[in-house]
C-alpha positions as CSV (number, residue, x, y, z in Angstrom):
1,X,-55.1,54.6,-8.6
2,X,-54.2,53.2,-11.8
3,X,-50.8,52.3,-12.6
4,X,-48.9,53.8,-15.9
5,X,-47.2,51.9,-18.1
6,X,-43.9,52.9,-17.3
7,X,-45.0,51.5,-13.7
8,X,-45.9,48.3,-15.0
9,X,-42.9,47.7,-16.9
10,X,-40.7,49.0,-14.1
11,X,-42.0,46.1,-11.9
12,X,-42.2,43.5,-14.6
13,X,-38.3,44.4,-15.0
14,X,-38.2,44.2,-10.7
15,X,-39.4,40.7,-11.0
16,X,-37.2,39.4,-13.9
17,X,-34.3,40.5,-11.7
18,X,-35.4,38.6,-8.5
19,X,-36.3,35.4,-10.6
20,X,-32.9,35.9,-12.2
21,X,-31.0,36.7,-8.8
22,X,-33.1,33.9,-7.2
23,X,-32.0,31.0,-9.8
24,X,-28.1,32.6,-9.9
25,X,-28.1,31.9,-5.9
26,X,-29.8,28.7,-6.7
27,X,-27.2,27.7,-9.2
28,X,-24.6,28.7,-7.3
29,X,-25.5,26.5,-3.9
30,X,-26.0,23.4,-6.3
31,X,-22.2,23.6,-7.4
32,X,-21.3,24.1,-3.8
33,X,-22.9,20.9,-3.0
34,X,-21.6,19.6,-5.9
35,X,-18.5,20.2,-4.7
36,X,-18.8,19.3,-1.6
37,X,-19.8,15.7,-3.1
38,X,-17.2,15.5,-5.6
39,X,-14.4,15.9,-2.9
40,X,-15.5,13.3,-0.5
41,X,-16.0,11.0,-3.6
42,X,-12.5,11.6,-4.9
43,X,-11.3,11.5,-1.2
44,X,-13.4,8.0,-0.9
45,X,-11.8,6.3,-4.3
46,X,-8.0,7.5,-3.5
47,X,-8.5,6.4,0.0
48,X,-9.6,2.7,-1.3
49,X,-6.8,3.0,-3.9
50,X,-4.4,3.5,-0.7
51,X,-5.4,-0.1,0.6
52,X,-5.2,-2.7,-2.0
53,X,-3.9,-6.4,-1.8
54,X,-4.9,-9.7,-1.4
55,X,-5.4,-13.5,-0.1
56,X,-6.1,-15.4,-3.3
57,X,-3.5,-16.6,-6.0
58,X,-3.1,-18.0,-9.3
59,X,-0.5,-19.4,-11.5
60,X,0.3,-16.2,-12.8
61,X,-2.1,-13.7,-11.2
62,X,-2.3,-12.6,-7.6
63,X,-5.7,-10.7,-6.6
64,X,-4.8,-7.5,-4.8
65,X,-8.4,-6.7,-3.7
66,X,-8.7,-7.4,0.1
67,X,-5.3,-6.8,1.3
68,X,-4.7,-3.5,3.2
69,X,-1.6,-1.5,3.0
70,X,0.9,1.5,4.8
71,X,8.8,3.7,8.6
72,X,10.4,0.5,9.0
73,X,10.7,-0.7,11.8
74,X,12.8,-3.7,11.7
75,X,12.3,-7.0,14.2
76,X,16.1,-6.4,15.4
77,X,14.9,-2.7,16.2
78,X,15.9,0.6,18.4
79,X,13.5,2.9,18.8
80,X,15.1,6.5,19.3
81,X,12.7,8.8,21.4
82,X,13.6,12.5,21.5
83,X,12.6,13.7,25.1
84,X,12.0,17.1,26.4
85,X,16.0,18.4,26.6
86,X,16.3,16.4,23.4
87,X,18.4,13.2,25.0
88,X,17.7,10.4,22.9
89,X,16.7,7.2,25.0
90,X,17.6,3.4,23.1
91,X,15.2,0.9,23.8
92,X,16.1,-2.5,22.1
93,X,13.7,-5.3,22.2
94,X,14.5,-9.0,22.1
95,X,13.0,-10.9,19.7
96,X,12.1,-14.7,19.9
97,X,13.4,-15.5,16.2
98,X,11.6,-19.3,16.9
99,X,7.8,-18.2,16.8
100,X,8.0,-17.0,13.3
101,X,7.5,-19.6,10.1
102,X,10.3,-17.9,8.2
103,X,12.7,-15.1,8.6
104,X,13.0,-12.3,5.6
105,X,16.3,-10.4,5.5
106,X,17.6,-7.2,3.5
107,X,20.7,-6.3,4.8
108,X,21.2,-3.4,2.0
109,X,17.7,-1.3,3.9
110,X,18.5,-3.0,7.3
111,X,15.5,-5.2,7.2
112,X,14.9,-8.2,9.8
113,X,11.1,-9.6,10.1
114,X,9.7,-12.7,10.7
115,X,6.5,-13.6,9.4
116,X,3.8,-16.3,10.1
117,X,2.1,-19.3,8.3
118,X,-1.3,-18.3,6.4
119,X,-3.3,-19.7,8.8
120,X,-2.1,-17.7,11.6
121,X,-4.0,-14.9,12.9
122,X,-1.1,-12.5,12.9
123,X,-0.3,-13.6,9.1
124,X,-2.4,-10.0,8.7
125,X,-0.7,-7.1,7.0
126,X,-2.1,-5.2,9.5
127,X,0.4,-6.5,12.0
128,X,3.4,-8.2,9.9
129,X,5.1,-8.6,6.4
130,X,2.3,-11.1,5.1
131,X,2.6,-14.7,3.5
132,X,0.3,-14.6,0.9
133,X,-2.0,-17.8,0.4
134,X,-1.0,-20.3,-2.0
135,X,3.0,-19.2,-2.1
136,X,5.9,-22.1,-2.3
137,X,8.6,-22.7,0.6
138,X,11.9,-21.7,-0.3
139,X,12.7,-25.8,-0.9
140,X,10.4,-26.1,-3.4
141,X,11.9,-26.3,-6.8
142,X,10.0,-23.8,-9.1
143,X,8.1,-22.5,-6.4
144,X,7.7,-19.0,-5.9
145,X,7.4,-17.1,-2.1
146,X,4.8,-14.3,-2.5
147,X,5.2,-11.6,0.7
148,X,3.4,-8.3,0.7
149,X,3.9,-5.3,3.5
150,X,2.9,-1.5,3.3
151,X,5.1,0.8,2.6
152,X,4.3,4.7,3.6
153,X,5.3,5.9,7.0
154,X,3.5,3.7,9.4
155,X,4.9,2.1,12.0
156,X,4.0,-1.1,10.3
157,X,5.6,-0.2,7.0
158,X,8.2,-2.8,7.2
159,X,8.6,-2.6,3.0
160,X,9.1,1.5,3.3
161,X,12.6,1.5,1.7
162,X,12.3,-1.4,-1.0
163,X,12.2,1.1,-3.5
164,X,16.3,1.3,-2.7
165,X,16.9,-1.9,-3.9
166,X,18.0,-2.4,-7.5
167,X,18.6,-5.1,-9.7
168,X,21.3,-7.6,-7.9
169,X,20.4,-6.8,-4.3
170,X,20.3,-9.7,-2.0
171,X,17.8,-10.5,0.1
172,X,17.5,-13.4,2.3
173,X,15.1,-16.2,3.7
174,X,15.2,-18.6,6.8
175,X,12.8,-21.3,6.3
176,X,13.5,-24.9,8.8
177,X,17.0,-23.5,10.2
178,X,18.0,-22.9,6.5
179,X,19.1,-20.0,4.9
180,X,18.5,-19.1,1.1
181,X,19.7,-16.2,-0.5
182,X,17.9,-14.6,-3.4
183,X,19.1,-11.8,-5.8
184,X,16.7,-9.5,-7.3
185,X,16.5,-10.0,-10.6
186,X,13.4,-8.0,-11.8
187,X,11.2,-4.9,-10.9
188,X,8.5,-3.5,-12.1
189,X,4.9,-1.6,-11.5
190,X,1.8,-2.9,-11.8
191,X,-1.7,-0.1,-11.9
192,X,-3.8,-0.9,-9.1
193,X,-6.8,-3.0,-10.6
194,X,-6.9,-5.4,-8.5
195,X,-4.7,-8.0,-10.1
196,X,-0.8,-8.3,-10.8
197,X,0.9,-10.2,-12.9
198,X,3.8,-12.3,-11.6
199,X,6.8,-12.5,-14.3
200,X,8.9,-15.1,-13.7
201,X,11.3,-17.9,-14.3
202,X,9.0,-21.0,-13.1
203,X,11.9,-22.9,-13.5
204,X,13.4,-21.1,-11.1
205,X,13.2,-20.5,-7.1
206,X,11.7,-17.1,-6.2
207,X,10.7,-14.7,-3.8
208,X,8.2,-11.8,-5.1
209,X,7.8,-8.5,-2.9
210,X,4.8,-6.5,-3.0
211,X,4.4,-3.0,-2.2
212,X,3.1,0.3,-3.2
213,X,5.6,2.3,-5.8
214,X,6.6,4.7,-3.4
215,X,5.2,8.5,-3.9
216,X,2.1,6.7,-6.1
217,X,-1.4,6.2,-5.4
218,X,-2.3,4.5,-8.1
219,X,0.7,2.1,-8.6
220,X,2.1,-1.2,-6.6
221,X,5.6,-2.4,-7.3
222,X,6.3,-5.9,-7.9
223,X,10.1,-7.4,-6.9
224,X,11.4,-10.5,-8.4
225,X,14.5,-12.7,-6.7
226,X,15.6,-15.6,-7.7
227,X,17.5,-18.1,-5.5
228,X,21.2,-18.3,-6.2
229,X,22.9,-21.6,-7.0
């Protein structure tokens, strides 16, 4: 039996609707995978962004590439732990102020940590606030003591609450059984490219402090402290 023409065009019309259903699914299952891909990338770069900082420094540049970064928990620490009837156990741990190479203090965020010589194994961010490679003793006139830490809310996010420290806050390092005091004198961000920019007084004694900027992906914050006379 032949077929009319209004039977032809019928299925010509049939199959134009498939094809076009066919490439709308097609479409559609590309942007999911798109997607799909697009979010794990993103998730990927801000992840990276999250742990920047570094080993090698310059002059006036620090390389923030291989360090990684993340509470406070301070060195002269109690550790409250809520148990089941919500009685809160203090635990407080002695510490052996000796092993350390020098001792930073921040009295206004309740900060106490010692931290190790570069070529120590536990001179890691990972573990400690960290002595960054090519930094100055606190004797050294013009020199400048570079320490990094994470901040966030990880147990080893000894810099959490440097973002409460303003211009004039002191902080404190013991380096050879002497104390120096230091006064902050400048903060500021830096984007995280993987350099930063240290803006000092070379003529001066200082202590930088490196962290994230707090509530920032894409930002590290950069504290500058000069010694006081």
């Amino acid at each position: 039996m032949q077929m009319s023409n209004q039977d032809l065009k019928n299925k010509k019309i049939n199959k134009s609707q498939i094809l076009l259903i066919g490439s709308f699914l097609i479409f559609i299952g590309v942007c999911v995978l798109s997607s799909n891909y697009f979010k794990v990338l993103k998730e990927d770069i801000y992840s990276k962004m999250k742990i920047d900082m570094t080993e090698s420094i310059s002059e006036d540049l620090i390389d923030l590439n291989d360090y990684v970064y993340e509470t406070n928990i301070t060195q002269d620490q109690t550790i409250e732990k809520k148990e089941e009837e919500s009685v809160v156990e203090k635990k407080t741990y002695t510490i052996n102020w000796d092993q350390y190479y020098g001792i930073l203090e921040i009295p206004d965020i309740g900060l106490k940590r010692g931290y190790y010589n570069v070529d120590n194994p536990y001179n890691n961010i990972k573990y400690n606030v960290t002595l960054v490679n090519g930094s100055s003793t606190p004797d050294v006139d013009g020199g400048n003591l570079i320490l990094m830490a994470h901040s966030g809310n990880a147990w080893i996010s000894y810099f959490a609450y440097l973002y409460k420290l303003g211009i004039g806050s002191h902080a404190y390092i013991t380096y050879n059984g002497v104390k120096y005091e230091y006064s902050v004198v400048d903060i500021y961000n830096v984007e995280k490219n993987g350099i930063a920019v240290i803006k000092r007084n070379k003529d001066k004694r200082c202590l930088t402090l490196i962290t994230c900027t707090k509530d920032s992906d894409t930002e590290q914050t950069i504290y500058i402290l000069e010694q006081t006379e």
